[in-house]
C-alpha positions as CSV (number, residue, x, y, z in Angstrom):
1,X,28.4,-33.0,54.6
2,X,31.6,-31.3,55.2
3,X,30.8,-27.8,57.0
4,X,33.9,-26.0,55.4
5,X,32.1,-26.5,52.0
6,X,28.6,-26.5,52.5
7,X,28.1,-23.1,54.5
8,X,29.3,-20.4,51.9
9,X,25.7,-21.3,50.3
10,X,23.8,-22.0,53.2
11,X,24.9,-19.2,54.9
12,X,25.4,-17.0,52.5
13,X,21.4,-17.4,51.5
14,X,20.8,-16.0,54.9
15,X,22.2,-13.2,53.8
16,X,21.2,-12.4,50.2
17,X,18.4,-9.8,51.8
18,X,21.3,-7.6,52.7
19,X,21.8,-7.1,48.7
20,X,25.9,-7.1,49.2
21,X,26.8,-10.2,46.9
22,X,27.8,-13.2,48.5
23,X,28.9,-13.4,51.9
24,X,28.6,-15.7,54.3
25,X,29.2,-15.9,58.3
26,X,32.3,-18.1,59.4
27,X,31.4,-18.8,63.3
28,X,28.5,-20.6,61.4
29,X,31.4,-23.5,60.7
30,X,32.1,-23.6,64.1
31,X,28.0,-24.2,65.0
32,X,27.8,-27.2,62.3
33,X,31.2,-29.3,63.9
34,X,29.6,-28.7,67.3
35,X,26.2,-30.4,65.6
36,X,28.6,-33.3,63.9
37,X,30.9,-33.6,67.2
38,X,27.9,-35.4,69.0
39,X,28.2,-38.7,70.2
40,X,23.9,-39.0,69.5
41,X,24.1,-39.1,65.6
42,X,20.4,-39.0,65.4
43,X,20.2,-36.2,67.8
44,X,22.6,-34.4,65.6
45,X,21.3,-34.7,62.1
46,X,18.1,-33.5,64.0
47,X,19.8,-30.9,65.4
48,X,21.2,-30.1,61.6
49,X,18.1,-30.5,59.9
50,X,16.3,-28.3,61.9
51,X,19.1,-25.1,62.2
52,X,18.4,-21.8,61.0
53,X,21.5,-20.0,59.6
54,X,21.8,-16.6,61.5
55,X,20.9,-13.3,58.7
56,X,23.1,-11.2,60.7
57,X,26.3,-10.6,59.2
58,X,28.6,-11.9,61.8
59,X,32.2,-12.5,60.6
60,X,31.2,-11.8,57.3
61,X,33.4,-13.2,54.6
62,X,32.6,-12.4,50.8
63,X,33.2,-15.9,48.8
64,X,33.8,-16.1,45.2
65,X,35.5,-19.6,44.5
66,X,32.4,-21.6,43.4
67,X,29.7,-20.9,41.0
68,X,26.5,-19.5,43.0
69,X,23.5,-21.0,41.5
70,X,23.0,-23.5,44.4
71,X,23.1,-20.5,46.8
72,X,19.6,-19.2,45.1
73,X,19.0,-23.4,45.5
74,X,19.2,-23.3,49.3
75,X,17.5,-19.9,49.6
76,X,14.3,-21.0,47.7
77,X,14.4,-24.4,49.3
78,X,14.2,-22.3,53.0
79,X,11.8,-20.2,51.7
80,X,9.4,-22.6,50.4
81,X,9.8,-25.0,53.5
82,X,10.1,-22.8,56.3
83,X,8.7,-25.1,59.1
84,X,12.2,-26.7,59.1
85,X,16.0,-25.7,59.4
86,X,17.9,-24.1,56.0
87,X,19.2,-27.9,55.3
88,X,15.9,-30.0,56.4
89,X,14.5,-27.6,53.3
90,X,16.8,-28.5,50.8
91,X,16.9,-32.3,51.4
92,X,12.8,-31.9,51.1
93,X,13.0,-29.8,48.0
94,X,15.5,-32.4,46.5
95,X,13.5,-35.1,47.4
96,X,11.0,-33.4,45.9
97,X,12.4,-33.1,42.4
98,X,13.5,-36.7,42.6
99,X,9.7,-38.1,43.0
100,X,8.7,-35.3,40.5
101,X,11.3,-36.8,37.8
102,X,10.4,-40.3,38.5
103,X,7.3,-39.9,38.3
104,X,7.3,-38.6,35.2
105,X,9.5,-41.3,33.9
106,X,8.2,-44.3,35.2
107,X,4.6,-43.2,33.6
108,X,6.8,-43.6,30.2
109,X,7.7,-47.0,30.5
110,X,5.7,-49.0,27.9
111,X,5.3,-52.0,30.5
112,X,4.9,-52.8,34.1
113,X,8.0,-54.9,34.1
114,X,10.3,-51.9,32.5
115,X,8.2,-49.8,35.6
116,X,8.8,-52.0,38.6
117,X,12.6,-52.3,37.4
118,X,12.7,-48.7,37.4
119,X,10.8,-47.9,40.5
120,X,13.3,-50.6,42.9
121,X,16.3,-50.1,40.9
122,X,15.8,-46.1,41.2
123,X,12.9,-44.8,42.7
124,X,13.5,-46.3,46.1
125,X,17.2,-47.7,46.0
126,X,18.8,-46.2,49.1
127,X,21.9,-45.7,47.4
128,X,20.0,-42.9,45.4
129,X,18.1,-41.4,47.6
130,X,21.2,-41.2,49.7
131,X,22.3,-38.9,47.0
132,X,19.1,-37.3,46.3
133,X,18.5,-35.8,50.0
134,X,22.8,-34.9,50.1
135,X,22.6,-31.0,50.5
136,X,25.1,-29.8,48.4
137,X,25.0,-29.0,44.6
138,X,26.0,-32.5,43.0
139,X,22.6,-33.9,43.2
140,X,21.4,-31.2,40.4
141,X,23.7,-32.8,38.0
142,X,20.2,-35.1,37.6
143,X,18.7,-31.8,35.5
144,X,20.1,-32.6,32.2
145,X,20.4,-36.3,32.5
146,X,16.7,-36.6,33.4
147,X,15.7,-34.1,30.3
148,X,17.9,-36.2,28.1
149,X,16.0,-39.8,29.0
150,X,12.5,-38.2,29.2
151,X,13.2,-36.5,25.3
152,X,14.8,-40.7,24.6
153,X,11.7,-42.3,26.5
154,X,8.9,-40.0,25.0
155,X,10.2,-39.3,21.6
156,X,8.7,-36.2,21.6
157,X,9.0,-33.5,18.9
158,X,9.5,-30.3,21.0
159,X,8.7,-26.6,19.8
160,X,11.3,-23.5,19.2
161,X,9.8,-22.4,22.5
162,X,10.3,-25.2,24.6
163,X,14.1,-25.2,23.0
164,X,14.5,-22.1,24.3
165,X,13.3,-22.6,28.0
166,X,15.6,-26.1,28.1
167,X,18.8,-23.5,26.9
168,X,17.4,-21.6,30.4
169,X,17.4,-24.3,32.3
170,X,20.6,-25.9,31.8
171,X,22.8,-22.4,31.6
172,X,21.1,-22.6,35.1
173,X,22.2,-25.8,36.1
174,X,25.6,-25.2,34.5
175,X,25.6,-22.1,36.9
176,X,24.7,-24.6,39.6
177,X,27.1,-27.4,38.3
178,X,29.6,-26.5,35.6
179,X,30.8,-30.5,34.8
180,X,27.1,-30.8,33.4
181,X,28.4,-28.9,30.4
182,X,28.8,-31.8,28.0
183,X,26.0,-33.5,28.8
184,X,23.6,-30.3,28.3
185,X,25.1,-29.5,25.0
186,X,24.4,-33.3,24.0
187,X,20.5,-32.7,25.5
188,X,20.2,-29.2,23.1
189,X,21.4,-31.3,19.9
190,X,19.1,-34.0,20.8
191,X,15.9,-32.2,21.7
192,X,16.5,-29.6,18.4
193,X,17.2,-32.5,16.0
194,X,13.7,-32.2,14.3
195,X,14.3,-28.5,13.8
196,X,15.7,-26.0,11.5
197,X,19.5,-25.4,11.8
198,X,18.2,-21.7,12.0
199,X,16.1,-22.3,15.0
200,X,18.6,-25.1,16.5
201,X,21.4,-22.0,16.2
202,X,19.4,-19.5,17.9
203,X,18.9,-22.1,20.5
204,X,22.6,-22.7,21.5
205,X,23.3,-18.8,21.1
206,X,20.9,-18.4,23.7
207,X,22.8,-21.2,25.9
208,X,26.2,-19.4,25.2
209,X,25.1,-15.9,26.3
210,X,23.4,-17.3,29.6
211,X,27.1,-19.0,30.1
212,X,28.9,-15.8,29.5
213,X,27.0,-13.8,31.6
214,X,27.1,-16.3,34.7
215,X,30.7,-16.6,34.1
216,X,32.5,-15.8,37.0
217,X,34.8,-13.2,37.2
218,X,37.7,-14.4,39.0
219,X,40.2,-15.6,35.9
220,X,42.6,-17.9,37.8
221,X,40.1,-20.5,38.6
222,X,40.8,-24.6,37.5
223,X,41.3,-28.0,38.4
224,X,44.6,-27.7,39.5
225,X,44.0,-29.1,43.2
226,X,41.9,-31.8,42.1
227,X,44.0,-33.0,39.4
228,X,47.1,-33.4,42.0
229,X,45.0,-34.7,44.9
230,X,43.4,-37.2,42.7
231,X,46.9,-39.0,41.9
232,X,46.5,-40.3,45.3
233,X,43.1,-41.9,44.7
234,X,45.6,-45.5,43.6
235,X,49.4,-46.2,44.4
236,X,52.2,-44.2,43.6
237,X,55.0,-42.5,45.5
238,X,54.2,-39.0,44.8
239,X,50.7,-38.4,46.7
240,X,50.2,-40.8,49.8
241,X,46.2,-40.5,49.9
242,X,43.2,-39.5,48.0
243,X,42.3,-36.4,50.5
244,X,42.4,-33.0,50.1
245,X,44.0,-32.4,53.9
246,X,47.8,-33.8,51.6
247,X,47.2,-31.5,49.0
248,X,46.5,-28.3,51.1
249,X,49.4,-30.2,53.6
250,X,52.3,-30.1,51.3
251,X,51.3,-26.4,49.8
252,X,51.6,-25.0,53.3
253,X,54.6,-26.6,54.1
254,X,55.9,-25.3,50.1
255,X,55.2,-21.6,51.4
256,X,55.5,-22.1,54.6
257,X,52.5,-20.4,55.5
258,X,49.5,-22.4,57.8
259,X,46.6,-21.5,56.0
260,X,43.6,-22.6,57.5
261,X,39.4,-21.3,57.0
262,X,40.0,-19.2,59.6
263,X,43.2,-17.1,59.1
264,X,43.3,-14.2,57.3
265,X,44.3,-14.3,54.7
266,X,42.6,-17.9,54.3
267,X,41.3,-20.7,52.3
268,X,38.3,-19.2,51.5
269,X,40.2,-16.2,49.7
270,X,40.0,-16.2,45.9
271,X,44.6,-15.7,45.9
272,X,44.9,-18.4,48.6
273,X,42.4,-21.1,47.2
274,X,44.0,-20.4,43.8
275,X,47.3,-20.5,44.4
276,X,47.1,-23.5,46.2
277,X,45.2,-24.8,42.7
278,X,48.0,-23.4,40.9
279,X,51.3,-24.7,42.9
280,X,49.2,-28.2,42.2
281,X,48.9,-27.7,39.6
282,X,52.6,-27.3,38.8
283,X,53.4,-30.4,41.0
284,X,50.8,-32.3,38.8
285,X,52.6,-31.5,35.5
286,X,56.0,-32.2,37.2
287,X,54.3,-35.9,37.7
288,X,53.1,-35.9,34.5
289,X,56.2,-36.0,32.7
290,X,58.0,-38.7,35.4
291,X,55.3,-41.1,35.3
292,X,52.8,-40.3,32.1
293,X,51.4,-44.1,32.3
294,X,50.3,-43.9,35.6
295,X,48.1,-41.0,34.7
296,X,47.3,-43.0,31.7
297,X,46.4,-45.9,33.7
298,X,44.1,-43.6,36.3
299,X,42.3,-42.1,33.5
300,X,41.3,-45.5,32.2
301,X,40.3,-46.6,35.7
302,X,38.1,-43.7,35.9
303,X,36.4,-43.9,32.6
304,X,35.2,-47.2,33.2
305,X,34.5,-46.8,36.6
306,X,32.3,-43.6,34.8
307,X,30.2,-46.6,33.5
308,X,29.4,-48.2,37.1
309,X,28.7,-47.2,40.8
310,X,32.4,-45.1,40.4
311,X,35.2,-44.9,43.2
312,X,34.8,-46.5,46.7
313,X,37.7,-44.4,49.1
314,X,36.9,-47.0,51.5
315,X,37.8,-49.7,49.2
316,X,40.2,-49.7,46.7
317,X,39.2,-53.7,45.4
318,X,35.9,-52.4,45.2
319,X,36.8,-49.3,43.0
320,X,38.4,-52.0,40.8
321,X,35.6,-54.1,40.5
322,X,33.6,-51.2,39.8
323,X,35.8,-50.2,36.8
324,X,35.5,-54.2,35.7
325,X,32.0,-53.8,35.4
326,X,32.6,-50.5,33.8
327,X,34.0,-51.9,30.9
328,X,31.6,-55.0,30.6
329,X,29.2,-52.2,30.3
330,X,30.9,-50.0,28.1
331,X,31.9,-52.9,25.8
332,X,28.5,-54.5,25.0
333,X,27.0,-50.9,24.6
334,X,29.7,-50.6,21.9
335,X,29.3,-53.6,20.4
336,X,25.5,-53.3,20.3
337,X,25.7,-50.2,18.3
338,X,24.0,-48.2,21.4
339,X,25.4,-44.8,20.4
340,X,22.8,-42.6,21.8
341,X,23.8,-43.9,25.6
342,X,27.1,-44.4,25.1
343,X,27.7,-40.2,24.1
344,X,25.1,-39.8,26.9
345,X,27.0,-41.5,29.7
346,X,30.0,-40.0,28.3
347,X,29.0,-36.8,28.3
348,X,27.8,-36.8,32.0
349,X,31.2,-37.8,33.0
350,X,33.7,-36.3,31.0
351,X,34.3,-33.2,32.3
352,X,35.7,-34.9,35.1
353,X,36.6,-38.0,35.0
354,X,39.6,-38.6,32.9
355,X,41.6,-37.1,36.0
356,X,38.8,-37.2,38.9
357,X,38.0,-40.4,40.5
358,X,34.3,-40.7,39.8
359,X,32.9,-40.8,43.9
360,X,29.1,-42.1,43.7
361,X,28.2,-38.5,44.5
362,X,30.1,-37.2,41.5
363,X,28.4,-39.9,39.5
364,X,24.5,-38.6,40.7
365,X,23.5,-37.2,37.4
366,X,24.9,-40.5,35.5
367,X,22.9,-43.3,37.0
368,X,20.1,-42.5,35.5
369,X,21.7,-42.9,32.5
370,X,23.6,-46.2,33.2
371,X,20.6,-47.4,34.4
372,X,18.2,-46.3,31.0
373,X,20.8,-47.8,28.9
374,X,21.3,-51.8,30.8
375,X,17.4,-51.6,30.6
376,X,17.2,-51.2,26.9
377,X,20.1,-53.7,26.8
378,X,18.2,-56.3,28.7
379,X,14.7,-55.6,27.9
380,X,15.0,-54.7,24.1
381,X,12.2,-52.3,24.0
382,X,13.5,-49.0,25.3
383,X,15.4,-48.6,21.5
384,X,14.3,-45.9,19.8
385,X,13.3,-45.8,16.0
386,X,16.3,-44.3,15.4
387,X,18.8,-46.8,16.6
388,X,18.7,-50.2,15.1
């Protein structure tokens, strides 16, 4: 949990009531470090579970870099658990919706073999519920993924109303998490497939006017920043490090200008944070053009590793073994004809991936997926009738 990110929607859904947009205060950044600065970790995350955000607008900054559906996220969450602190609710409400989903899947699993492989290798694997209880938006990437293997597992033939409410849903999640864009499309051509191209239409319109009118309306907004501070996920000589402390580093000494979260104006303005994005940009194309095969080479390292338990900071031989068994994966999916998981695993991924190293927490709303599609590899009865 990096304070810097997480209290625009923590903080600023302490302050909805006030009915001014998004704000947020900034002294609250100051109150989580203190929390994280203990030497008594268990005593901290206690301390960080249980906090209240103040409602008062103190040092009230308006925020409009990120998309705000986890803000009404973190503000049901507080609402609906209210005997803990604004982050001890969302870790329970996300906890929550895990057991809810699995639930729901493992009762579709034709045999207790397919269930008890499900329910160790997902239910209760610490490495997902790591995930599941992180309080940040990534862990709703699970939305579309889940809907996707429940429509797979069931084979369900849903009705023009229930089309409808899954086009809610996921322009909600998109608003939550835009990389799940793919992915959600893919779930709206799957779950209309047994309707009328009239009705399957009407569906998708639906989808595209919710995105339109959750668009946000600052223009200058991309994946400049992420793109150049990604480069130094493996070796080269151009970014030294896979952090976003170089990237911010060398635009500050470009202009000249220390921007930090607390100047004014600062990173959490919409012209700072952006042109930052944008001089990155710039320096990411520049790169491009001196050394297009290493960006060739990173793409292909991220894909695969897409297919796995993604990119390890800590360990770069680890990242490489991950994108090995990436494209063991990927290979025998291909060469058993498995289409359906292939496009699906894909889909979760691509948004990001081909210049993103895939973290584990990036990769949240995937596993589900990887997971659905080495079980119907291995067990040969999760195939549909539709797949040979």
């Amino acid at each position: 949990m990096i304070p810097e990110f997480t209290v625009p929607y923590f903080s600023g859904a302490a302050l909805l009531h006030h009915g001014e947009g998004w704000k947020f205060n900034l002294n609250e950044v100051d109150s989580l470090h203190k929390f994280l600065s203990s030497s008594d970790k268990s005593e901290s995350i206690k301390k960080i579970n249980s906090y209240r955000f103040d409602s008062n607008r103190i040092e009230s900054r308006s925020y409009s870099i990120n998309q705000p559906g986890y803000l009404y996220i973190v503000w049901f969450a507080g609402n609906i658990f209210r005997w803990t602190g604004d982050l001890g609710a969302v870790k329970l409400f996300q906890l929550l919706i895990h057991a809810i989903i699995s639930l729901i899947l493992l009762l579709l699993f034709r045999t207790q073999k397919e269930r008890f492989i499900f329910f160790f290798l997902y239910v209760i694997n610490p490495f997902i519920i790591y995930y599941a209880i992180y309080p940040f938006y990534y862990f709703w990437e699970i939305i579309p993924s889940a809907i996707l293997i429940y429509l797979f597992l069931s084979q369900r033939k849903i009705s023009f109303s229930v089309l409808i409410l899954l086009a809610l849903v996921l322009a909600f999640t998109f608003y939550i998490r835009s990389t799940v864009l793919v992915v959600s499309i893919l779930v709206l051509l799957y779950a209309g497939r047994h309707l009328s191209i009239l009705k399957q239409s009407i569906g998708f319109i639906i989808f595209i006017i919710c995105l339109l009118g959750m668009k946000s309306q600052n223009t200058d907004k991309h994946a400049g920043h992420i793109m150049y501070t990604s480069l130094g996920a493996y070796p080269n000589t151009f970014v030294e490090g896979f952090s976003d402390t170089i990237s911010w580093n060398a635009y500050r000494k470009s202009v000249g200008v220390n921007y930090t979260y607390k100047s004014t104006p600062g990173m959490y303005d919409p012209e700072v944070f952006f042109g930052e994005s944008k001089w990155c940009l710039n320096e990411y194309l520049k790169i491009v053009k001196v050394e297009p095969l290493m960006v060739i080479r990173n793409a292909t390292l991220n894909f695969f590793q897409s297919f796995s338990f993604g990119y390890f900071r800590a360990s770069l031989a680890l990242s490489y073994l991950s994108a090995i068994i990436g494209a063991i994966i990927f290979t025998v999916l291909l060469l058993r004809k498995k289409i359906y998981s292939l496009a699906a695993i894909i889909a979760a991924s691509c948004t990001f991936s081909f210049y993103l190293p895939p973290l584990p927490i990036y990769l949240y709303g995937s596993y589900l997926l990887i997971l659905i599609a080495v079980m119907d590899l291995f067990t040969g009865k999760l195939s549909t009738k539709n797949e040979k």
